[in-house]
MARTISE-906099 format. One line per field, with one value per residue (C-alpha): z, y negated, x; residue number from 1. Coordinates in nm, 2 decimals, padded with zeros to 4 digits. Example, Ala and Ser with C-alpha at 12.3 -4.5 7.8 and 13.67 -1.06 7.14 Angstrom:
BEGIN
z = 00.78,00.71 .
y = 00.45,00.11 .
x = 01.23,01.37 .
pos = 1,2 .
//
This chain:
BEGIN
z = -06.57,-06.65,-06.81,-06.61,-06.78,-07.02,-06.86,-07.14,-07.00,-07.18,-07.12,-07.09,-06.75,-06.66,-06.60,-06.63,-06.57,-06.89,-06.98,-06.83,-06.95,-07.31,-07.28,-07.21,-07.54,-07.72,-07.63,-07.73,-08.04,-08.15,-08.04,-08.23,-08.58,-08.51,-08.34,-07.98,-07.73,-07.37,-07.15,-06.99,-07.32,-07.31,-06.99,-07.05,-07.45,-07.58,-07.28,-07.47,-07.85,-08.14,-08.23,-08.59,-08.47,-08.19,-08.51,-08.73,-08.45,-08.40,-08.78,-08.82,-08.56,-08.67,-08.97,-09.20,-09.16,-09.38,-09.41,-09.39,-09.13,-08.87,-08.99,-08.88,-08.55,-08.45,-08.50,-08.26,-07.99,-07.98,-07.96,-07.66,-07.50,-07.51,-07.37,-07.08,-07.06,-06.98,-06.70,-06.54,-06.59,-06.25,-06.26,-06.17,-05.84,-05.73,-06.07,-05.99,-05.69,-05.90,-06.15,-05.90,-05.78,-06.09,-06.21,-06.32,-06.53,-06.92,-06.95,-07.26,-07.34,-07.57,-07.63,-07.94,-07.91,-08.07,-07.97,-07.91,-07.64,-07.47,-07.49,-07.31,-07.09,-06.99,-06.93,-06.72,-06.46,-06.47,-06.64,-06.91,-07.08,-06.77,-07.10,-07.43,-07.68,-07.57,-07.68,-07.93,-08.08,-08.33,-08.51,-08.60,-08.61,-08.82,-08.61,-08.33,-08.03,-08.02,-08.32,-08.12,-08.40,-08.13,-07.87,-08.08,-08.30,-07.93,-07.82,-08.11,-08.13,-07.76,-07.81,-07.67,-07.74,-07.67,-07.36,-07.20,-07.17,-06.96,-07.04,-06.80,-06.99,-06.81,-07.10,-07.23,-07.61,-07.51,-07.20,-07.53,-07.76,-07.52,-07.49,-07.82,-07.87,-07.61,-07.37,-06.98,-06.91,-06.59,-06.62,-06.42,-06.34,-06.18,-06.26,-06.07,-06.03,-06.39,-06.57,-06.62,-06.69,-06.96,-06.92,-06.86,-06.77,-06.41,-06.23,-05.97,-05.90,-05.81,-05.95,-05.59,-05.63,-05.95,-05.79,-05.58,-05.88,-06.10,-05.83,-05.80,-06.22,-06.19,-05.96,-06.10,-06.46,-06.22,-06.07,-06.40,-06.56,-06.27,-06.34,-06.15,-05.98,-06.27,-06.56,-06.43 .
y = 11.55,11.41,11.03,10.75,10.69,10.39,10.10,09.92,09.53,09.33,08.96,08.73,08.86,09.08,08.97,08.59,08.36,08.20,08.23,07.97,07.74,07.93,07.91,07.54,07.47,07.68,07.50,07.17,07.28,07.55,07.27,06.95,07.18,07.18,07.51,07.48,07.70,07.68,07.79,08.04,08.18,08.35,08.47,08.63,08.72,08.70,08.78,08.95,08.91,08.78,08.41,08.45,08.70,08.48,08.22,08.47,08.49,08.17,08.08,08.34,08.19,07.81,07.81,07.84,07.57,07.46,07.69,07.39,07.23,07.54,07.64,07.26,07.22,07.65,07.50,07.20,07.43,07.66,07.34,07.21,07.55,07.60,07.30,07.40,07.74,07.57,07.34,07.52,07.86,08.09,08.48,08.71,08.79,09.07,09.10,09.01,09.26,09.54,09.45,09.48,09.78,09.96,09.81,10.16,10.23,10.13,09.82,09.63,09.38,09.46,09.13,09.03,08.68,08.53,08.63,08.26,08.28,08.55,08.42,08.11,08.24,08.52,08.21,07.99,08.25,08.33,08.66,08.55,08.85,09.09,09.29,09.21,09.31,09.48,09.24,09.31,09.07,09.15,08.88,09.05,09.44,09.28,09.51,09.40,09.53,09.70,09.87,10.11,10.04,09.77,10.02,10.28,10.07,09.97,10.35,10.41,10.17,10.21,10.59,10.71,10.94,10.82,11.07,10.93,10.59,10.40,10.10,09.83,09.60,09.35,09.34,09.59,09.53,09.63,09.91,10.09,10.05,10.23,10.51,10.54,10.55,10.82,10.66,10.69,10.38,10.17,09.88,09.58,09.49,09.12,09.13,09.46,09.34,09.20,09.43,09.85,10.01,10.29,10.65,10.76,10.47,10.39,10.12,09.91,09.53,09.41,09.44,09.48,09.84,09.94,10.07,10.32,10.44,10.49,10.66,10.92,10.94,11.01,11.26,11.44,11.48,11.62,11.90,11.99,12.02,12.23,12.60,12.80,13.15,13.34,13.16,13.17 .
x = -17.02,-17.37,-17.34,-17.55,-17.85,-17.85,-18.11,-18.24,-18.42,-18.65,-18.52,-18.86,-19.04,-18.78,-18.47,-18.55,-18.94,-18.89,-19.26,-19.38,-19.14,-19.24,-19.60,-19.57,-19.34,-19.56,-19.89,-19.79,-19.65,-19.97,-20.18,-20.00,-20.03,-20.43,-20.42,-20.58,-20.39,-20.31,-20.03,-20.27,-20.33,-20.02,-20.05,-20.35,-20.37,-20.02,-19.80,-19.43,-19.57,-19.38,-19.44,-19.56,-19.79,-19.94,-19.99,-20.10,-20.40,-20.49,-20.48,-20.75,-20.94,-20.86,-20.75,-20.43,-20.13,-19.89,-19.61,-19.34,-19.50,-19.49,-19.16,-19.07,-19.28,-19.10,-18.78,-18.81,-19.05,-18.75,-18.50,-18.67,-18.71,-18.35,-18.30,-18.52,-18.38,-18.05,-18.17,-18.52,-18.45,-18.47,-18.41,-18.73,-18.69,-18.49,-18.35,-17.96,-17.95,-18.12,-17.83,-17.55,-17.68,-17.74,-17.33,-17.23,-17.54,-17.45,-17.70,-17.83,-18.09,-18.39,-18.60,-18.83,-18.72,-18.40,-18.01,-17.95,-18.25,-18.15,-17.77,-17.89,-18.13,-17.84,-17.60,-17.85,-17.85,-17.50,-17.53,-17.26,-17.09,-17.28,-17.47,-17.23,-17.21,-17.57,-17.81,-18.07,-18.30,-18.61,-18.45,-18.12,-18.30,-18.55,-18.86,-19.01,-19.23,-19.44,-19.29,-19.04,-18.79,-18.65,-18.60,-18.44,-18.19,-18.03,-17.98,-17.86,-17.61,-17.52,-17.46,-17.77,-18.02,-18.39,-18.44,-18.09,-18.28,-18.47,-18.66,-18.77,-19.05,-19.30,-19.51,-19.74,-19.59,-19.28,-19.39,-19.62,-19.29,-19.08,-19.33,-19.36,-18.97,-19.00,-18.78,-18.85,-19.03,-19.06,-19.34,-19.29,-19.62,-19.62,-19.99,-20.15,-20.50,-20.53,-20.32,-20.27,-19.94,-20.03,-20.04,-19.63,-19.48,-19.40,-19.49,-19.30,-19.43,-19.08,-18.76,-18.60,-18.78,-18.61,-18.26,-18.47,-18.65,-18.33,-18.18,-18.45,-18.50,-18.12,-18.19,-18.44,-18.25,-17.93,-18.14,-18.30,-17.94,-17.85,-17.75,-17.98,-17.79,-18.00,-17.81,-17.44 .
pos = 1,2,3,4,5,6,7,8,9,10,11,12,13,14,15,16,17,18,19,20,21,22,23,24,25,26,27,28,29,30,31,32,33,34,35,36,37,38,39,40,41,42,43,44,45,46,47,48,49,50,51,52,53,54,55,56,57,58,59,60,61,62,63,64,65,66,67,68,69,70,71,72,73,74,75,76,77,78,79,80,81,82,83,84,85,86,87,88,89,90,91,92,93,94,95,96,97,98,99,100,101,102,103,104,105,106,107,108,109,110,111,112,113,114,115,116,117,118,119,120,121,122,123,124,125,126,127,128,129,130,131,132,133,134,135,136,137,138,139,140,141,142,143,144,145,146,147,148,149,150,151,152,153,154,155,156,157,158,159,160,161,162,163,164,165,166,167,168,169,170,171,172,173,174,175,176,177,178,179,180,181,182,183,184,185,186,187,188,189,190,191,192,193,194,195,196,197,198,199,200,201,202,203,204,205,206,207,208,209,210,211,212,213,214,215,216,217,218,219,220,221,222,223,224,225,226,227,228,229,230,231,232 .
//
């Protein structure tokens, strides 16, 4: 008997619209240390990317900041976003059904941001305990998208082999670390007209779409497995 495939989610995007609530944090807190950024930035230049890589950006654009004062002004960004997480936070659409769906399907969470942000942002929409022990944060794996390093330390440590895997990403960091791992990847693209899923990946633009697409990956592997009358 063929094992389900293993569906690996980003968090931010995917499963949850924490990025505007993140883009917002992050803009007064860039633009407080003296480096000007805007919510749309994100959006449009930084959507999925690690924070000290976002920095690293702007301070080549803007100029350095003091280590100790970043490290400060992170740690109360993140504070408030919590905060926010806990009180604002909605679930992408079509995300909760495509997880009661897909219920038999081993599932784990593959996010650059920290476990304590993807623990609340899990909890906010009542997704407590629904992917543990399965989350895995660049923080804790010390790699992050689009490194596939991310994406292969949680098959690895879920059991599965890269090709038993299926990644579902919003962002293109994560979509091109996926590929890379050589995973199946399915890019949810919220952003058609501005945005291009890469060569291999497939694209859905809702999440309410991603049952129907597992079901026919699923498929697809079952006839390929399939002893043909030559072989018996």
């Amino acid at each position: 008997m063929t094992r389900p495939l293993c569906l690996l989610f980003d968090c931010d995007g995917t499963l949850v619209d924490s990025e505007p609530l993140l883009a917002d944090e992050m803009a007064t807190s860039l633009t407080r240390l003296g480096l000007p950024f805007q919510a749309s930035d994100y959006v449009g230049e930084f959507r999925g990317a690690r924070f000290r890589n976002i920095v690293a950006v702007l301070e080549s654009r803007h100029g350095s900041v003091d280590p100790q004062r970043l490290a400060e002004s992170e740690t109360r960004m993140r504070a408030n976003l919590n905060r926010r997480l806990e009180t604002e936070l909605v679930p992408i659409a079509g995300a909760l059904e495509a997880l009661e769906a897909l219920a038999d399907h081993p599932c784990g969470v593959v996010s650059n941001g920290p476990e304590n942000k993807i623990r609340t942002s899990l909890e906010a929409i009542g997704l407590t305990g629904r992917f543990d022990p399965y989350l895995f944060s660049g923080y804790s794996a010390n790699c992050w998208k689009p490194d596939p390093c991310l994406y292969l330390h949680a098959a690895s440590l879920m059991g599965y082999d890269a090709e038993e895997c299926v990644a579902i990403d919003d962002a293109l960091v994560g979509v091109k670390a996926a590929l890379n791992a050589g995973m199946t990847v399915v890019h949810l693209n919220r952003f058609p007209d501005a945005e291009e899923t890469p060569e291999g990946a497939i694209m859905i633009t809702s999440m309410y779409q991603l049952p129907t697409v597992i079901g026919q990956l699923a498929s697809a592997r079952d006839m390929q497995r399939r002893p043909t009358a030559l072989s018996r």
